[in-house]
Residue frames as a rotation matrix with the C-alpha (Angstrom) as fourth column:
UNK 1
0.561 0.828 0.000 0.00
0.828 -0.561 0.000 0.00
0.000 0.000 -1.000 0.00
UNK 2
0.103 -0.557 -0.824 2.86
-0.054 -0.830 0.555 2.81
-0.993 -0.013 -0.116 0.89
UNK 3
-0.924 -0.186 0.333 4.37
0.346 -0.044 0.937 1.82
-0.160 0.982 0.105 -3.08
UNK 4
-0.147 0.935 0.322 0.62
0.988 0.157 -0.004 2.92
-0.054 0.318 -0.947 -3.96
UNK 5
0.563 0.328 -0.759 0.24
0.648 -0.745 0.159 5.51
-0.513 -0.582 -0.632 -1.88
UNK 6
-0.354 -0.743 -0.568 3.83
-0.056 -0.589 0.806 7.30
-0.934 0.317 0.167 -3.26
UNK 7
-0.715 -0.006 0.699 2.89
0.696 0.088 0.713 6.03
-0.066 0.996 -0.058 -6.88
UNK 8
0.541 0.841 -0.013 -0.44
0.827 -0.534 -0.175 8.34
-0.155 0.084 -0.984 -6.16
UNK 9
0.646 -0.056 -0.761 1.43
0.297 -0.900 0.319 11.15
-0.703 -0.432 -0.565 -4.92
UNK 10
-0.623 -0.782 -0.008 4.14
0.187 -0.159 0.969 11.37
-0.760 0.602 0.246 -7.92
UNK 11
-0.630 0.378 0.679 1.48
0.691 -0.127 0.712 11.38
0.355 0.917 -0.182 -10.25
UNK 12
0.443 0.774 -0.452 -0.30
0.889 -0.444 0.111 13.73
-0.115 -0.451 -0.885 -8.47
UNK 13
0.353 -0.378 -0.856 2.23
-0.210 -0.923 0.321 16.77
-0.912 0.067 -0.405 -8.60
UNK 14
-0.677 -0.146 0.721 3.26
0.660 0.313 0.683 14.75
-0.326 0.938 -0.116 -12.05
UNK 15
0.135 0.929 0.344 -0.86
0.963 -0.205 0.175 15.85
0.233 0.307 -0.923 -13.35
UNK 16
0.568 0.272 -0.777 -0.67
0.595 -0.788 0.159 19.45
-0.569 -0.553 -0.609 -11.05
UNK 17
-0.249 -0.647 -0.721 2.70
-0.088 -0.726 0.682 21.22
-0.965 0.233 0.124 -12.38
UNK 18
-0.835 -0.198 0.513 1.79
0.435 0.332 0.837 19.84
-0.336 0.922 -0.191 -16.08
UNK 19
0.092 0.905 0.416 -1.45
0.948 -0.208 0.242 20.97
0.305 0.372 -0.877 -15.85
UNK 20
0.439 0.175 -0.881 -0.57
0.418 -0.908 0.028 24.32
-0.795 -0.381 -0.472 -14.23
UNK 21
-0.593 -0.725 -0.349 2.22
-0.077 -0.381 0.921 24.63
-0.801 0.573 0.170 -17.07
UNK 22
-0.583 0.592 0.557 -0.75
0.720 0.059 0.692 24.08
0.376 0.804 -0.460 -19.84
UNK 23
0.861 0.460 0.217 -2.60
0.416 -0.882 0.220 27.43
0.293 -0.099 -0.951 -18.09
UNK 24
0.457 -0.361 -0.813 0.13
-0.193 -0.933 0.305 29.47
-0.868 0.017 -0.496 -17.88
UNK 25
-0.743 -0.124 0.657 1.03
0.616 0.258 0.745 28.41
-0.262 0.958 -0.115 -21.71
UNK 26
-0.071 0.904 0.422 -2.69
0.929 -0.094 0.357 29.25
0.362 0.418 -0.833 -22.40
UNK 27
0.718 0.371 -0.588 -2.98
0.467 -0.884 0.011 32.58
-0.516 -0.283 -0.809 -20.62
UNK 28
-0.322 -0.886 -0.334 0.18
0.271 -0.425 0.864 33.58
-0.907 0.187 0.377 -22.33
UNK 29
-0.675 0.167 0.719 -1.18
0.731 0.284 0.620 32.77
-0.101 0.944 -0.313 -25.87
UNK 30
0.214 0.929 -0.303 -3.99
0.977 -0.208 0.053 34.32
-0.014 -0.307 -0.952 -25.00
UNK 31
0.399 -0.018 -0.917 -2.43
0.404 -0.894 0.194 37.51
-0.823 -0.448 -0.349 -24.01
UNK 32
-0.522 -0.528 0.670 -0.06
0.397 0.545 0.738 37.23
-0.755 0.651 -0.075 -26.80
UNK 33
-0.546 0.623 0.561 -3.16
0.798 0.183 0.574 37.38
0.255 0.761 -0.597 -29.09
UNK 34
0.749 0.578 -0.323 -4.85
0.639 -0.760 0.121 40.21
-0.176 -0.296 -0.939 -27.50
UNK 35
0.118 -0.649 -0.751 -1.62
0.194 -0.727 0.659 42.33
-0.974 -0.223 0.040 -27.58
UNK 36
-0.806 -0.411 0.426 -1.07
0.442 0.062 0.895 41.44
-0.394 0.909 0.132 -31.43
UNK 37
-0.201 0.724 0.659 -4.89
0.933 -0.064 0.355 42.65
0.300 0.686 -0.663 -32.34
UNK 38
0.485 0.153 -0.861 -4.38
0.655 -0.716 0.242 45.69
-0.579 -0.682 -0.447 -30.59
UNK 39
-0.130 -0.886 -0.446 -1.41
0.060 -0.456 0.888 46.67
-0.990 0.089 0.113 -32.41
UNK 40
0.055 0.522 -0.851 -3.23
-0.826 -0.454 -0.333 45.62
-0.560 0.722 0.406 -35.70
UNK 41
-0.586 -0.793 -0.165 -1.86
-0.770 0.609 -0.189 42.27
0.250 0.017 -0.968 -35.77
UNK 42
0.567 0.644 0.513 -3.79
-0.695 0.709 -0.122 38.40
-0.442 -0.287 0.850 -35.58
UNK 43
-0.729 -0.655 0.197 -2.14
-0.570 0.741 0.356 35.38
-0.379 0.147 -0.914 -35.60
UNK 44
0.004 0.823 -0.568 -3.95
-0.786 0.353 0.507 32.79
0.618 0.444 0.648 -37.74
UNK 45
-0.370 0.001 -0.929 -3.18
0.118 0.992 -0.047 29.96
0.921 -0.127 -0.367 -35.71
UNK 46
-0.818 -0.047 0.573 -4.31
-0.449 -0.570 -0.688 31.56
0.358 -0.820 0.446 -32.08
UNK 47
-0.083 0.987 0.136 -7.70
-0.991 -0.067 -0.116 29.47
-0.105 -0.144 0.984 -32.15
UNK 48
0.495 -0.131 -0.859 -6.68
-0.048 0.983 -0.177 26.14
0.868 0.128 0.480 -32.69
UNK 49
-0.363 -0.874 -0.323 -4.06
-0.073 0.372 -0.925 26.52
0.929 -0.312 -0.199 -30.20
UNK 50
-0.675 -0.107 0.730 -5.97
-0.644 -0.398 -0.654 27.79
0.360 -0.911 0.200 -27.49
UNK 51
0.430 0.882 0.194 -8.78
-0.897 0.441 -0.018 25.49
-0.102 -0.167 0.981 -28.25
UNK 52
0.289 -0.366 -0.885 -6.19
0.164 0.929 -0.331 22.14
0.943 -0.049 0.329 -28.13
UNK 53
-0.431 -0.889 0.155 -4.84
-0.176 -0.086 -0.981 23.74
0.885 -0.450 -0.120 -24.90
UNK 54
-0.635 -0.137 0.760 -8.04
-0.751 -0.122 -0.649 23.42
0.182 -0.983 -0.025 -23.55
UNK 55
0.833 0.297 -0.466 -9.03
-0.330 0.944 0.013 20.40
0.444 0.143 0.885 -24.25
UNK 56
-0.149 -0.767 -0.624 -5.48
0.202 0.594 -0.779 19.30
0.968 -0.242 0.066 -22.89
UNK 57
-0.853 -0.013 0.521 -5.89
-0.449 -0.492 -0.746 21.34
0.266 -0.871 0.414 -19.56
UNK 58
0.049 0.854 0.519 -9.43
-0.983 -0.049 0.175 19.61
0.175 -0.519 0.837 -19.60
UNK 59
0.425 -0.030 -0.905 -8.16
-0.200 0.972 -0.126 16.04
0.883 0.234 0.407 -20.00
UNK 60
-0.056 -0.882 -0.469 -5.43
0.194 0.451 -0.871 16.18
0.979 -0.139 0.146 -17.63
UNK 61
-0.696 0.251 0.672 -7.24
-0.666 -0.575 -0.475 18.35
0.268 -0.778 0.568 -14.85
UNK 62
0.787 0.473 -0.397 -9.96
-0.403 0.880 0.250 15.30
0.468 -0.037 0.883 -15.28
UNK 63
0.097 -0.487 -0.868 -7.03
0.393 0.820 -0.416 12.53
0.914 -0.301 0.271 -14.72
UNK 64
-0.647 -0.727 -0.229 -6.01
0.309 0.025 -0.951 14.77
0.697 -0.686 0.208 -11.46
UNK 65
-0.346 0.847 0.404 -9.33
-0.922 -0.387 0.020 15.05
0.174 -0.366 0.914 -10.27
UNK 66
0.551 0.351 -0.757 -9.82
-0.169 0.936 0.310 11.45
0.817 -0.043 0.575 -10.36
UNK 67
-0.410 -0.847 -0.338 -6.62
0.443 0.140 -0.886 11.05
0.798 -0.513 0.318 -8.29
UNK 68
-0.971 -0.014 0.237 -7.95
-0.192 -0.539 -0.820 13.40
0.139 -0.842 0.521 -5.63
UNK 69
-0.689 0.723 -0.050 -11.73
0.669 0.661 0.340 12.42
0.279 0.201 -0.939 -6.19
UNK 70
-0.488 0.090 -0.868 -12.92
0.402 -0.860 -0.315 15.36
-0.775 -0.502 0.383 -6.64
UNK 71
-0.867 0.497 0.032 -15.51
0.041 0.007 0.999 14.62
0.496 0.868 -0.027 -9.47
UNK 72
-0.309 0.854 0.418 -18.75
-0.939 -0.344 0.008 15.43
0.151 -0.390 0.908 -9.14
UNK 73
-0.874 -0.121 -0.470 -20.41
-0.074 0.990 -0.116 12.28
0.480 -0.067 -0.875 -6.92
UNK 74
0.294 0.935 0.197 -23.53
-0.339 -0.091 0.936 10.89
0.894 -0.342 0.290 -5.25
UNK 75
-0.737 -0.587 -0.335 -21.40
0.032 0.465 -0.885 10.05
0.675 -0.663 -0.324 -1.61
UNK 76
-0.847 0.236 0.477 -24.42
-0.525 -0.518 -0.675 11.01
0.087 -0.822 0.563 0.20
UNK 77
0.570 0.656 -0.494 -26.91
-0.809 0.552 -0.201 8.62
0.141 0.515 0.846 -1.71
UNK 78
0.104 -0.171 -0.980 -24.21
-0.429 0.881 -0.200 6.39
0.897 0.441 0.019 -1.64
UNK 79
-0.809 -0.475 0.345 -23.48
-0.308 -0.158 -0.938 6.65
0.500 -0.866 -0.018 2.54
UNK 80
-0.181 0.685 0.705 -27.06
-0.970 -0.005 -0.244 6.24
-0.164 -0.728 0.665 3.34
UNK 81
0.435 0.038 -0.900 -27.25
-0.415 0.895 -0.164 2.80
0.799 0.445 0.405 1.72
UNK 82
0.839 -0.317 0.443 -26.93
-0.183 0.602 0.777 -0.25
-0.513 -0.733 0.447 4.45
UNK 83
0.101 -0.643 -0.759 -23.01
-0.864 -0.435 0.254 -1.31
-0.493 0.630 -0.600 3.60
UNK 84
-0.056 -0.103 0.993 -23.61
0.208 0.972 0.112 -4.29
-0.977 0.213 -0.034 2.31
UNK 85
0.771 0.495 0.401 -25.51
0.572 -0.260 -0.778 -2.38
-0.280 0.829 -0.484 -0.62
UNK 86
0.865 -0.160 -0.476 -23.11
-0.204 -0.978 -0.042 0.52
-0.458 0.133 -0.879 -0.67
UNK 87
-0.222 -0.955 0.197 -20.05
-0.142 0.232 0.962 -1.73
-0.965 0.186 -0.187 -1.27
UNK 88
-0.336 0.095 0.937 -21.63
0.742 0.639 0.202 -3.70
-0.580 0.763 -0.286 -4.29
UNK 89
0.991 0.054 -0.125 -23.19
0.020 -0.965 -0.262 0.23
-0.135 0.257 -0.957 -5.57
UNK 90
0.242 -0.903 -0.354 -19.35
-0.563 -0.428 0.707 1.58
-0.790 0.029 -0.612 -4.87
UNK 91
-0.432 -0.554 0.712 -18.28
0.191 0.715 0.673 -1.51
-0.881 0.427 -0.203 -7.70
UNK 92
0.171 0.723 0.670 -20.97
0.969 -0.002 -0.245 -0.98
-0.176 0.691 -0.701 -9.92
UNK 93
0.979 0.201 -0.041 -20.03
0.161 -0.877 -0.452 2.48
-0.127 0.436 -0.891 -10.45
UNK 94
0.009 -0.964 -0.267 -16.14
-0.458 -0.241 0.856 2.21
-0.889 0.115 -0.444 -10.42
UNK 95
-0.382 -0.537 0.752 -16.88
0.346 0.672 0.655 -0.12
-0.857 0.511 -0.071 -12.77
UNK 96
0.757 0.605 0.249 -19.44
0.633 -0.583 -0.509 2.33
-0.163 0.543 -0.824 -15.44
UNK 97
0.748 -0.133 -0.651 -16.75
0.100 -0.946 0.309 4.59
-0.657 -0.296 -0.694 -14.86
UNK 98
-0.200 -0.918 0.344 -13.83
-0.389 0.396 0.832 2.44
-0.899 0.033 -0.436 -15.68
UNK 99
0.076 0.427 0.901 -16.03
0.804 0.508 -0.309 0.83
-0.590 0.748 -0.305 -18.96
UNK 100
0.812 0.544 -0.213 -16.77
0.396 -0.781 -0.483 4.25
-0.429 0.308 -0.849 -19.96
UNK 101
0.353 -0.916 -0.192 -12.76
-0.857 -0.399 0.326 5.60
-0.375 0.050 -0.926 -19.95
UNK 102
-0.595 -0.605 0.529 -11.32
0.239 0.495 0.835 2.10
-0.767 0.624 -0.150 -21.76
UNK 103
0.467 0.787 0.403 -14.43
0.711 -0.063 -0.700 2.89
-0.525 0.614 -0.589 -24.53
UNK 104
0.973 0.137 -0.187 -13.17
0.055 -0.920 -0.389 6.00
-0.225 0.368 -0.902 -24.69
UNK 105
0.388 -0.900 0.202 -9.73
-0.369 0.049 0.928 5.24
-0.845 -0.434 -0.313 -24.86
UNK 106
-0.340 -0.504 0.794 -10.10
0.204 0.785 0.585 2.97
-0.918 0.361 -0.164 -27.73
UNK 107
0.926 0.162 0.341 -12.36
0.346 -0.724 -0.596 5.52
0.150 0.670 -0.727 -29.94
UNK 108
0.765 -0.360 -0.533 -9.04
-0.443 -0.896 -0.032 7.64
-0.466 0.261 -0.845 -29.26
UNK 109
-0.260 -0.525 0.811 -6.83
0.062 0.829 0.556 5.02
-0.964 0.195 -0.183 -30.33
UNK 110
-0.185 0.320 0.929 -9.07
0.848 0.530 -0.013 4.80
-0.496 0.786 -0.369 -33.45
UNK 111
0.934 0.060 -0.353 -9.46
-0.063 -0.943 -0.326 8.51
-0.352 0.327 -0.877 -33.94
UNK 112
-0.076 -0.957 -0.281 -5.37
-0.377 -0.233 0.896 8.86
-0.923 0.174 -0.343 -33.75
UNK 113
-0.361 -0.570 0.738 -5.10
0.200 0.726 0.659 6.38
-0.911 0.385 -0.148 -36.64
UNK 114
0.177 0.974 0.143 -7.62
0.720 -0.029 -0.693 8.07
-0.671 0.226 -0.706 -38.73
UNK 115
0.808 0.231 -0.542 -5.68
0.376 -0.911 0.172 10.89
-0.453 -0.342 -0.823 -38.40
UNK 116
0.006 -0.993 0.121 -2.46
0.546 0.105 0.831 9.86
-0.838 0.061 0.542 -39.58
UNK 117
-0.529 -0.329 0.783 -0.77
0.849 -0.205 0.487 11.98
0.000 0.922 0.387 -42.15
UNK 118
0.323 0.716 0.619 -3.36
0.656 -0.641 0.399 15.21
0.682 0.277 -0.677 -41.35
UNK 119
-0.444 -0.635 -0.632 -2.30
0.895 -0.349 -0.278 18.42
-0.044 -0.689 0.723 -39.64
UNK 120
0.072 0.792 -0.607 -3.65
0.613 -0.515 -0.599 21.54
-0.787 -0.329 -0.522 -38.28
UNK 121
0.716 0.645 0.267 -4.83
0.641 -0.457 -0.616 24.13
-0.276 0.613 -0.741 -40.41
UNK 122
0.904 -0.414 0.104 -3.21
-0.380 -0.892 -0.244 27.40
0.194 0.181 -0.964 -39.45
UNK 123
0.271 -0.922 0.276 0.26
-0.932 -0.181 0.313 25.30
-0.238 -0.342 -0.909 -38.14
UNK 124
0.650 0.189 -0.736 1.13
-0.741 0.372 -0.558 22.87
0.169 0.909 0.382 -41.22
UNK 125
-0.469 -0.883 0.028 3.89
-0.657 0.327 -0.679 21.41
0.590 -0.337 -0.733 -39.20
UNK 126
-0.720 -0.436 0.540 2.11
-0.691 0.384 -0.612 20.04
0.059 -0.814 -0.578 -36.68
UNK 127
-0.767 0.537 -0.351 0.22
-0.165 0.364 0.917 17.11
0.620 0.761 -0.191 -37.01
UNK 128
-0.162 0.908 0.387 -3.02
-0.695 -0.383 0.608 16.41
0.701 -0.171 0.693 -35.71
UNK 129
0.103 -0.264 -0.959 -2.35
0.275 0.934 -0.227 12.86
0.956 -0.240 0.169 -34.47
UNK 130
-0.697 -0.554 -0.456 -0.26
0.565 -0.032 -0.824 14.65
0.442 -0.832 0.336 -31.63
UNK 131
-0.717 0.420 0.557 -3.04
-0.513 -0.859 -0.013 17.19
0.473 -0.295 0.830 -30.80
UNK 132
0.365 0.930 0.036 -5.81
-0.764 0.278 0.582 14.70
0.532 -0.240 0.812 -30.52
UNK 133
-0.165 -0.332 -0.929 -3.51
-0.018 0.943 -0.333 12.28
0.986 -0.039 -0.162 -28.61
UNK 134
-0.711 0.232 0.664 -4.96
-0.656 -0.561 -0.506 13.69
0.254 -0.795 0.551 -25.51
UNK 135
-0.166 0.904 0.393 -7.58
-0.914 -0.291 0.283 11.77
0.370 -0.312 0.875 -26.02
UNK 136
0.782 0.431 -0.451 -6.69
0.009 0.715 0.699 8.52
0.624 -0.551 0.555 -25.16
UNK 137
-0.847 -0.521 0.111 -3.34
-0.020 -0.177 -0.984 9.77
0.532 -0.835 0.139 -23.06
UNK 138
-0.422 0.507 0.752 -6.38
-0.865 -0.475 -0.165 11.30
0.274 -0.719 0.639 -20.80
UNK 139
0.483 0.855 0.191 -8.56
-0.828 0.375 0.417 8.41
0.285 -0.360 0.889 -20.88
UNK 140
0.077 -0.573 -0.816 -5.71
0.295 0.795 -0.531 6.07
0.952 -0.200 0.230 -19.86
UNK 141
-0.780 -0.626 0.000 -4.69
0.226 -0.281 -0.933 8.47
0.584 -0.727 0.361 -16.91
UNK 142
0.037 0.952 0.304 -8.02
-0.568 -0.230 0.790 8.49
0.822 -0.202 0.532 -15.99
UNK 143
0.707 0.389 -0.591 -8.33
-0.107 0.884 0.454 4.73
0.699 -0.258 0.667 -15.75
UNK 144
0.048 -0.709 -0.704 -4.96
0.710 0.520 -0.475 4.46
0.702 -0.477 0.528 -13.66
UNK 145
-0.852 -0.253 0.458 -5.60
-0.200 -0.651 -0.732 7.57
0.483 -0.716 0.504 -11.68
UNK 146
-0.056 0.851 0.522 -9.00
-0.894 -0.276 0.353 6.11
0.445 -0.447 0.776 -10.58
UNK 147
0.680 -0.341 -0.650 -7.36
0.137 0.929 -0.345 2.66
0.721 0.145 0.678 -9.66
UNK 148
-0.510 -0.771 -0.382 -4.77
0.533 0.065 -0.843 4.28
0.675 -0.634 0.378 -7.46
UNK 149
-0.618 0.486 0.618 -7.70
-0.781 -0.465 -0.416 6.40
0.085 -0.740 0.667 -5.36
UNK 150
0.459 0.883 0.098 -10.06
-0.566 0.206 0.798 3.80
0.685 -0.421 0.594 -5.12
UNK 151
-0.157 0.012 -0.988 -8.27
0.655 0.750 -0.095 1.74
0.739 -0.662 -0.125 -2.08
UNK 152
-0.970 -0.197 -0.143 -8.53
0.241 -0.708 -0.663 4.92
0.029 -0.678 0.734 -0.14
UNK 153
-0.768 0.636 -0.077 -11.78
-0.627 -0.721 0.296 5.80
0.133 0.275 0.952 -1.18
UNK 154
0.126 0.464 -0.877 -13.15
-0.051 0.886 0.462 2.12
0.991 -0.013 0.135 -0.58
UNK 155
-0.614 0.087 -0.784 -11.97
0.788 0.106 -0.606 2.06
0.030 -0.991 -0.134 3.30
UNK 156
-0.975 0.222 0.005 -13.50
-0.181 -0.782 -0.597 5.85
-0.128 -0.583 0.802 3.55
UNK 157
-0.093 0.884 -0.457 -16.96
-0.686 0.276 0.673 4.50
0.721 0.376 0.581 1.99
UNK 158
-0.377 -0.072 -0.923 -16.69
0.315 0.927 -0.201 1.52
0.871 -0.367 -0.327 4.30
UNK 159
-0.898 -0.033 -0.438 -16.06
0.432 -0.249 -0.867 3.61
-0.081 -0.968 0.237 7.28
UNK 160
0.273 0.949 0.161 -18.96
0.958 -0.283 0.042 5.86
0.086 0.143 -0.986 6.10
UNK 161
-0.194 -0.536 -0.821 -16.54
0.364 -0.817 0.447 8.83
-0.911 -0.212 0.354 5.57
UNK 162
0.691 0.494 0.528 -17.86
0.652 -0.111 -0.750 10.99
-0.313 0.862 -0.399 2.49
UNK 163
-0.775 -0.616 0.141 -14.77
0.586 -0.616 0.527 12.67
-0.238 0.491 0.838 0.47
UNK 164
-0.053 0.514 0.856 -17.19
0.627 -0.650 0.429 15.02
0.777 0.560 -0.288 -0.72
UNK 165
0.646 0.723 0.244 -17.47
0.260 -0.510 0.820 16.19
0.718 -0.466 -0.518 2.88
UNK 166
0.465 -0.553 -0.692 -14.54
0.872 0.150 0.466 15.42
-0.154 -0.820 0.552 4.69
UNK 167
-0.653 -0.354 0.669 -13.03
0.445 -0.895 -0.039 19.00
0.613 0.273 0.742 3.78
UNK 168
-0.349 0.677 0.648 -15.56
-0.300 -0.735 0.608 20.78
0.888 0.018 0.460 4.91
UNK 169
0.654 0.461 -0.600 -16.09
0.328 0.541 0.774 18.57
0.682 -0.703 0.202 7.94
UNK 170
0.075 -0.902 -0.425 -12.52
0.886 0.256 -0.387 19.30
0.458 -0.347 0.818 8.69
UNK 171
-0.375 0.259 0.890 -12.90
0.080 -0.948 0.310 23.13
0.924 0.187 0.335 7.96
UNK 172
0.304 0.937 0.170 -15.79
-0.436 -0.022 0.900 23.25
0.847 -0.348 0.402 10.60
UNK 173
0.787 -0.120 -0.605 -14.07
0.493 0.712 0.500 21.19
0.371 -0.692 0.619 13.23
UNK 174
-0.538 -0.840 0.072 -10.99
0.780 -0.528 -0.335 23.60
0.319 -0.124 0.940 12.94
UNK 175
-0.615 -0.103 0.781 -13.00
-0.167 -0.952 -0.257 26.85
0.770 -0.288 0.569 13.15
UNK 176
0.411 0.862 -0.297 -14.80
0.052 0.303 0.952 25.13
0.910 -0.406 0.079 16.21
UNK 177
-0.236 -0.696 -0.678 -11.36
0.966 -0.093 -0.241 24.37
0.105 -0.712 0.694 18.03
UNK 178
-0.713 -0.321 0.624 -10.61
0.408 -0.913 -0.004 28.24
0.571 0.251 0.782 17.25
UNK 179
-0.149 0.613 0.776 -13.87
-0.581 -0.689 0.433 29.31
0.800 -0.386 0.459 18.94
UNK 180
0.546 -0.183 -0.817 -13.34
0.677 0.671 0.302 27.02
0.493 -0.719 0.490 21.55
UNK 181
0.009 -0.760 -0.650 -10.12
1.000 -0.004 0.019 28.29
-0.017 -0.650 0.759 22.68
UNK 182
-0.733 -0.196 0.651 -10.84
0.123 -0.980 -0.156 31.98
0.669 -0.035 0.742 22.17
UNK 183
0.562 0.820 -0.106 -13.80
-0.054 0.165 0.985 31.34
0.825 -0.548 0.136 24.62
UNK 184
0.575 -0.363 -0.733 -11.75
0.809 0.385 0.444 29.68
0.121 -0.849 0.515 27.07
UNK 185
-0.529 -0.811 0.250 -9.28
0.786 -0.579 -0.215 32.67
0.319 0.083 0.944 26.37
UNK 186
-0.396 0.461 0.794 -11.97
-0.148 -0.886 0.440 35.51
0.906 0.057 0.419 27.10
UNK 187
0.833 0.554 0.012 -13.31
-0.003 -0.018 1.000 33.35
0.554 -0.833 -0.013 30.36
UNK 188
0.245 -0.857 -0.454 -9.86
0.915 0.359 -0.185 33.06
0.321 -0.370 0.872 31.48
UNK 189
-0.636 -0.579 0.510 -9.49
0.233 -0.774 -0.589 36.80
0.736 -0.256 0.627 32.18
């Protein structure tokens, strides 16, 4: 479980700095392009790029959302379930999830190949292949970033611990201490 646990956490700032370095890429461009149509200037290629960057920023922000499980979920629907039900629910949706991302994996697989030999519009160099390889890169790192969160996410279901809430549970427990001890601090004089 620790080899897990680290393999999470490398891909995790792996997914974060890559995906932070694909928005600040994009906000450059972006600016870039606003500075150049001011001046009287337009780049022809400024719309493809920004619109592959986010599609990349949305693939890869997906894979590190899985990792942190921090997709939208039904933990409260699933928590109230007796756990017998909730485990065999919790499978039945890892697995929809997991069907859904190899599907999609293997349309990109078949897209890529489609593709061969075709390249973008306004930048003739680059082919298209690499642009659209996002889509199954993503829908691999999907599948293997949901795979390395679900033993964690299976004991916290077990326990009846909702990741949707535990933040906010935490939150709330801290600013309790905090009024706690400024109480005790104010009867104390």
């Amino acid at each position: 479980m620790p080899a897990l646990r680290a393999t999470a956490n490398l891909l995790g700032v792996v997914l974060e700095w890559f995906t932070v370095l694909l928005m600040v890429l994009l906000t450059a461009v972006v600016i870039v392009a606003v500075l150049a149509r001011l001046i009287g200037e337009s780049f022809s290629w400024y719309d493809e790029v920004a619109a592959i960057m986010l599609a990349w920023i949305t693939y890869y922000g997906s894979a590190l959302a899985a990792l942190k499980r921090r997709h939208i979920g039904f933990d409260t629907v699933l928590l109230a379930m007796p756990p017998r039900m909730r485990g065999a629910a919790l499978v039945l949706a890892e697995l929809i999830v997991l069907t859904f991302f190899v599907l999609m994996a293997k349309a990109g697989f078949e897209v890529l190949a489609v593709l061969q030999g075709s390249y973008l519009v306004s930048l003739t160099w680059v082919p298209v292949q690499l642009t659209q390889s996002v889509i199954p890169i993503g829908a691999c790192l999907f599948i293997i970033c949901q795979l390395l969160s679900l033993p964690d996410y299976w004991t916290a279901t077990r326990k009846g611990i909702s990741l949707e809430h535990a933040e906010i549970e935490v939150e709330v427990e801290q600013e309790m201490q905090k009024a706690a001890m400024t109480h005790d601090f104010k009867d104390s004089r």
